[in-house]
N, C-alpha and C positions, 0 to 999 in steps of 0.2 A: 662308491666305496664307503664302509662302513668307518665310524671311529678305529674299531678294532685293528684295522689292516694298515691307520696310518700312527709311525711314531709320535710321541708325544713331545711335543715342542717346550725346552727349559727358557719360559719366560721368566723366572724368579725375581732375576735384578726389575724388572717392571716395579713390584712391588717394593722390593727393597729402597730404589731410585726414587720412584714417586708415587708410590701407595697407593698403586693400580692391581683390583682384586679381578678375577675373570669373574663373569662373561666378557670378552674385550672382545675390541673391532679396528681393524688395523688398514690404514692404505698402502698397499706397496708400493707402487707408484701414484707422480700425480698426476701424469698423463689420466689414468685410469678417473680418479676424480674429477677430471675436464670431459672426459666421452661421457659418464654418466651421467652430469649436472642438461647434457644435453641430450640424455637418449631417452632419461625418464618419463617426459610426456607423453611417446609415443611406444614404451613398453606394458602397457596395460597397469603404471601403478597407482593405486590411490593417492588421492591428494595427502591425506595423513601418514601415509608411507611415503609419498615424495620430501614431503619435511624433514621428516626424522631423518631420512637420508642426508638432506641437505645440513643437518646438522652433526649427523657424525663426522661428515666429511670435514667441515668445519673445525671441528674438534680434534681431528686428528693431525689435521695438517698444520693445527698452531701446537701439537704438543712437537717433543722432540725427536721421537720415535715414530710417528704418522700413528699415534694407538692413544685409543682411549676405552674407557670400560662403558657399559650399557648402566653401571649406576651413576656416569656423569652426565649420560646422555639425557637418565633417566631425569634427572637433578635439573638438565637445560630444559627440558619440553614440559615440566613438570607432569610425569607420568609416572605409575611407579615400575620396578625393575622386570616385574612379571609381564607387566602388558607391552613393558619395548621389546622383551624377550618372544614372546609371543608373534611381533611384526617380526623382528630379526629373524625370526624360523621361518616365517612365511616369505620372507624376501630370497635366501635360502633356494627355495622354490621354484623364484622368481630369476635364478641365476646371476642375482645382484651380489649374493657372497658367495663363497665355500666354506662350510664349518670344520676346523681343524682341531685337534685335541691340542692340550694344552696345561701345563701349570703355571701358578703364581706363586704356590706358597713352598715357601723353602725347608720347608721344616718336613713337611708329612707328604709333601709331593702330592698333593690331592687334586686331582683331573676336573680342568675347565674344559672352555671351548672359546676360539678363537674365529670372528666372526670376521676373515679377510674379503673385502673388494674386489670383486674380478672382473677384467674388460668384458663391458654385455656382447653376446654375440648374435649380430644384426642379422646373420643369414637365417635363412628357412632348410631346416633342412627336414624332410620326410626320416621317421625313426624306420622305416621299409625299406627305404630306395638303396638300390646297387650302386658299387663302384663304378658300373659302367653307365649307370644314365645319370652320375651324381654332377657330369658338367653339364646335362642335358638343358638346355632352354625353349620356351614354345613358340614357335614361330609359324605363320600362314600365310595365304593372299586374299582378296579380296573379287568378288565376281566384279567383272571387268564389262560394262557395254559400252557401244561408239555410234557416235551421230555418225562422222566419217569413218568409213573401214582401215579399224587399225589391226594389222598383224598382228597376236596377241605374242606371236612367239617372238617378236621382238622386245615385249616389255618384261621379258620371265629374270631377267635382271635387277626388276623392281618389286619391292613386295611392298603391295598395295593395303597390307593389313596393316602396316605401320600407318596409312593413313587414318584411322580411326586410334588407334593409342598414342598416337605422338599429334597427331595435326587437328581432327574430326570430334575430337572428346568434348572439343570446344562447342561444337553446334551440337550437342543433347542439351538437354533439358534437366537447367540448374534448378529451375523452381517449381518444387514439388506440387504445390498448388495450379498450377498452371494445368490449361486443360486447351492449350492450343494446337493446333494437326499440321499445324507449318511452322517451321522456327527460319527465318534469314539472318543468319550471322556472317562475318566476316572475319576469316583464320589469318594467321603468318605460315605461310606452309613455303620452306625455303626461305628464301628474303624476298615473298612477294605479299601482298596479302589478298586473299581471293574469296569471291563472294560461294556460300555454300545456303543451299534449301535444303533442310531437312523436313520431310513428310512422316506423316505416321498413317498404318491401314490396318484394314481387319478391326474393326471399333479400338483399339486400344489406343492408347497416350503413347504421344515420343518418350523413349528410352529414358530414363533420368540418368546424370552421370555414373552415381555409382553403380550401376546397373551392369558396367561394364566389368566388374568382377565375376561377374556370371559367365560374360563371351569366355573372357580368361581361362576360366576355370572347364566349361565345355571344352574349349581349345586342348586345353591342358590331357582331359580322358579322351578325345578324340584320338590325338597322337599317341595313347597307349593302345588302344584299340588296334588303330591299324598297325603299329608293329606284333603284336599279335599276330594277327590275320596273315600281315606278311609271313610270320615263322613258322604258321602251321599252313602255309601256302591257300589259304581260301580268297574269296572272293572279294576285291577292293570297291567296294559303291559309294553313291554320295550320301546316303540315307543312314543312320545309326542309331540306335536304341540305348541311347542314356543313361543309368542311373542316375535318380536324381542326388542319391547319397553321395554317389561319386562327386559329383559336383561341390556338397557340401562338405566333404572332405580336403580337397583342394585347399577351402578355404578356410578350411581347420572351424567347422561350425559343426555345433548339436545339432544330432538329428529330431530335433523337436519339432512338433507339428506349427508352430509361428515361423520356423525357416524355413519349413518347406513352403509354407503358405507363399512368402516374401520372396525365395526364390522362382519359382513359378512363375509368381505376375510380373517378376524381373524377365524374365525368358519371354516369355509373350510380347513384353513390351520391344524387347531386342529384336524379335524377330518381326513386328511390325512395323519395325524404321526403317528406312531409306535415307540415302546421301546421294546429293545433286549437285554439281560442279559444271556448269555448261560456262565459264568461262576461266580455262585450264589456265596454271603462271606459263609465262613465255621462255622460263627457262626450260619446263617439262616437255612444251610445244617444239622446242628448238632440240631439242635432245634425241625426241622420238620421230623429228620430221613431219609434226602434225599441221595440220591447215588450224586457223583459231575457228571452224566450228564443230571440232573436237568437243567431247565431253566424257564425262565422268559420274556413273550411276553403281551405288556400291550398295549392297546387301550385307546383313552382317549373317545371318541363317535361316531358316524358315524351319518352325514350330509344325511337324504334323499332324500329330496323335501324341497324347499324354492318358496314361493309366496306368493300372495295379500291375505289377509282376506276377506271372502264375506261377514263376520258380517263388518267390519270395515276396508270401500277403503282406501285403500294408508297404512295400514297397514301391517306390513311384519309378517309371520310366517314360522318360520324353525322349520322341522320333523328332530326332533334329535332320534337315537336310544342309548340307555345307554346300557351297560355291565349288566346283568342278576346278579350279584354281586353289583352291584350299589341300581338296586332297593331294594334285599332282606336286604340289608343293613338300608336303608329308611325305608323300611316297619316292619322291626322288632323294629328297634326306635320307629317307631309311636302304634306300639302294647303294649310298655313296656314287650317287651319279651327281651330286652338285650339295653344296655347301648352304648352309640357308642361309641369306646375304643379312635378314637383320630379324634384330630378335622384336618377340610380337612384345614383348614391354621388360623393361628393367624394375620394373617396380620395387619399390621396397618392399622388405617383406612385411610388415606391419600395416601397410599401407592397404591389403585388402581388407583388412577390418575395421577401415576407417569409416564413417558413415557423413562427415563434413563434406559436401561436393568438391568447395574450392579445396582444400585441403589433398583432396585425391588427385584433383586435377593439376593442382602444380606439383604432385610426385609425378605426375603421367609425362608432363612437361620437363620436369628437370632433369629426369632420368635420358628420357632418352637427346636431351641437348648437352648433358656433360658428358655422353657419352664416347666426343672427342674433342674436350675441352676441358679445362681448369678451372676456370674463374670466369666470372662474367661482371660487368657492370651495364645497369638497364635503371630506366627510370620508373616513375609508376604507370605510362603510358603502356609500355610496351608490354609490362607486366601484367596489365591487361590482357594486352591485344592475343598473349601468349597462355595465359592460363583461362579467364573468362572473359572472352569479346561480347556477349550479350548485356554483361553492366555497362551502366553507364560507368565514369571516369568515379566522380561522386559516393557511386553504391559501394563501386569496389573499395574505394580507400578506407570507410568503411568495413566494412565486411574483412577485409584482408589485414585490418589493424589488428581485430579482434582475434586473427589468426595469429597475428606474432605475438599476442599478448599472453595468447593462451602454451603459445609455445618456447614465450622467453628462454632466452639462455642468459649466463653470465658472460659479460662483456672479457676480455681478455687482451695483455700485452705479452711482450715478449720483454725476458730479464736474464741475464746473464749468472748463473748459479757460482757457489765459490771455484767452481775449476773451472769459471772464463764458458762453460756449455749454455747456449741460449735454450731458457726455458719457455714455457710458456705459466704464467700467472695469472690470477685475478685481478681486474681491474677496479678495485673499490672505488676509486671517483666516479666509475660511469655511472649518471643517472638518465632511464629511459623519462622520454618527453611525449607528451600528447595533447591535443589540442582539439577538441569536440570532439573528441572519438577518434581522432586522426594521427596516428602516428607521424612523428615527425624525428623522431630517432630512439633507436632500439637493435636489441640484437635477439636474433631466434635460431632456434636450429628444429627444422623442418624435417623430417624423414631423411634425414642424412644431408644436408646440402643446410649450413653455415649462412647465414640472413642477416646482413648489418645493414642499415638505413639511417642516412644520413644525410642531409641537404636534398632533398628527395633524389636521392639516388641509392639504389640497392647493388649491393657487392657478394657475388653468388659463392661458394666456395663448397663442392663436395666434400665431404671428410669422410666417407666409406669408399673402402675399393671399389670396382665393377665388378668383381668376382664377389664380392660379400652381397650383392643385391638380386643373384640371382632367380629367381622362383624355381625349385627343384622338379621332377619331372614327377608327376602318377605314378608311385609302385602299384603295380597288381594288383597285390593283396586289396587294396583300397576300391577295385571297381565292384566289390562283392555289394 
């Protein structure tokens, strides 16, 4: 909406009161300046944009009005008024404010701009997608084989594609440099923990973690595809002819020739991994009435043919083959003959363009374990066991300090405002502690899920709804 279409707001008394000229920048709430302080890591902003933020906030919330002008902001960062104005538009953008017309001066009523705060909005939403696929989620199964003959049609109650997003993401392959063709790690899948070989074939390297926004993402044009297919009643197969742009749409990336490139050898690597599980948990064994020489061998897709489109040169198309469980999976959804029992990831939506391994991997982890729970408390053992089994104890504290470091948040209490309402406030005494690199208390806020560590123990708390984390479904228009 353009200035023109909104009234112009009589700030005057600002200036009169306390000789505040516009450009000004206001919080409306403080709630708003608490989700911010913590969602800015993981919004794509510059570090010099994240300051400035953190200082208007600052500024506004010790004035009396929650408003301050961009020449005191300009005054605190020492910058001058042109170039904070310059971030402030581009933040704008960035759907960290909304620009609102405005006066200060009382006399000649001459039009500012009022630069308000507004709650970011975490969800992903396709500017394409319909009302009708706009609760849609992507969900699949996993090719299924058995040492002992198991009825498959007993297990269609389980969707075995959550074992690679929630349990399996753990045995890929964290370090990029690694050039090993077997990985044995040791997952938490339930409350068991069970030994997993991951193999790689076809010359290529095991999968790396992030890799897994590709499966994602294929998944994602998959299931447009075949509702298609379903509505002009053609032919359902396991075999599909890609766009590779689709793919990169999904994940909201330029079609430049470096992502195509990185996509690709992501897809190769995906489809030359294997997962091995010959000693199933006993609660799965007891469930499904298995003997323990049961197992579990899962495929994520098989790469057949990648070339040019002859509808559209310079376009790539990869023949992906899916799991015969994948599709009937799909295709019963789209019938309304069965409900899809769990979704193939919660991810955040920020989260596919994260390129940190651990980072992806405790969204892949938190997501789908708060997804019927609140809060958690876990140590740094388990925190392992749960996001990267492959470090040592050592590597990870490490490694996962530098994560909350990089992800700090402000610490916060709870205070009771003048009408007796508990607020929530900054805590100025909290100071983060570290000790050779080792966190030893701090607070972060990670893709949505609240990170206090203290006495080594961590205190888990999502702070976004389920519904705000969903990944929207492929409109159409996007598989061109």
């Amino acid at each position: 909406m353009s200035d023109d279409t909104k009234s112009t707001l009589d700030l005057s008394h600002l200036f009169e009161e306390f000789g505040l000229k516009a450009p000004l920048v206001k919080v409306p709430d403080p709630e708003i300046g608490m989700v911010l302080r913590r969602s800015l890591p993981v919004m794509g902003i510059k570090k010099k944009q994240t300051e400035l933020v953190n200082v208007m906030l600052g500024l506004c919330e010790s004035s009396d009005e929650n408003t301050t002008s961009l020449q005191k902001v300009a005054e605190q960062v020492g910058l001058s008024v042109s170039t904070v104005r310059i971030y402030t538009k581009e933040l704008v953008d960035k759907n960290i404010f909304e620009a609102l017309p405005c006066t200060t001066d009382p006399v000649n009523k001459r039009k500012g701009i009022l630069y308000q705060f507004v709650k970011p909005d975490l969800s992903w939403k396709l500017a394409t997608e319909s009302n009708q696929n706009k609760k849609a989620v992507q969900r699949m199964q996993m090719n299924l084989e058995e040492v002992d003959l198991i009825n498959q049609s007993d297990l269609s109650d389980f969707a075995f594609c959550d074992l690679i997003t929630t349990v399996l993401f753990g045995s890929l392959r964290f370090n990029r440099k690694s050039n090993s063709s077997k990985i044995d790690s040791v997952v938490v899948w339930g409350s068991e923990r069970v030994s997993v070989e991951t193999r790689s074939g076809k010359g290529e390297r095991i999968a790396l973690l992030i890799d897994l926004r590709y499966y994602i993402a294929a998944v994602t044009v998959l299931e447009t595809i075949i509702k298609e297919r379903v509505t002009n009643k053609e032919e359902i197969t396991e075999t599909y002819n890609i766009p590779l742009n689709s793919i990169l749409s999904v994940l909201q990336l330029n079609k430049t020739g470096s992502n195509k490139s990185l996509a690709i050898k992501a897809i190769r690597r995906l489809s030359g991994t294997s997962f091995h599980i010959r000693s199933l948990p006993k609660w799965f064994l007891n469930r499904y009435g298995m003997t323990e020489n049961s197992a579990l061998h899962l495929n994520i897709f098989t790469l057949r043919v990648e070339g040019e489109s002859k509808e559209v040169p310079g376009s790539i198309v990869l023949q992906l083959q899916f799991p015969p469980e994948t599709i009937a999976q799909i295709r019963r959804r789209i019938d309304g003959v069965t409900e899809a029992i769990h979704e193939l990831t919660l991810t955040y939506s920020h989260a596919l363009s994260i390129t940190n391994n651990l980072v992806f991997a405790f969204n892949l982890w938190t997501a789908s374990y708060f997804s019927d729970r609140g809060l958690t408390v876990i140590d740094w053992l388990e925190m392992k066991d749960r996001t990267a089994p492959q470090y040592t104890i050592t590597e990870f504290k490490k490694k996962f300090s530098a994560v909350l470091e990089e992800y700090r948040a402000p610490a916060t209490k709870k205070e009771k405002d003048d009408c007796g309402k508990s607020i929530e406030v900054i805590d100025e005494s909290y100071q983060p502690v570290y000790r050779n690199g080792i966190a030893l208390k701090e607070t972060a806020s990670i893709l949505g899920v609240r990170v206090s560590l203290e006495d080594g123990e961590f205190v888990l708390l999502p702070e976004i709804s389920s519904e705000s984390l969903m990944i929207q479904s492929l409109s159409n228009p996007l598989l061109g």
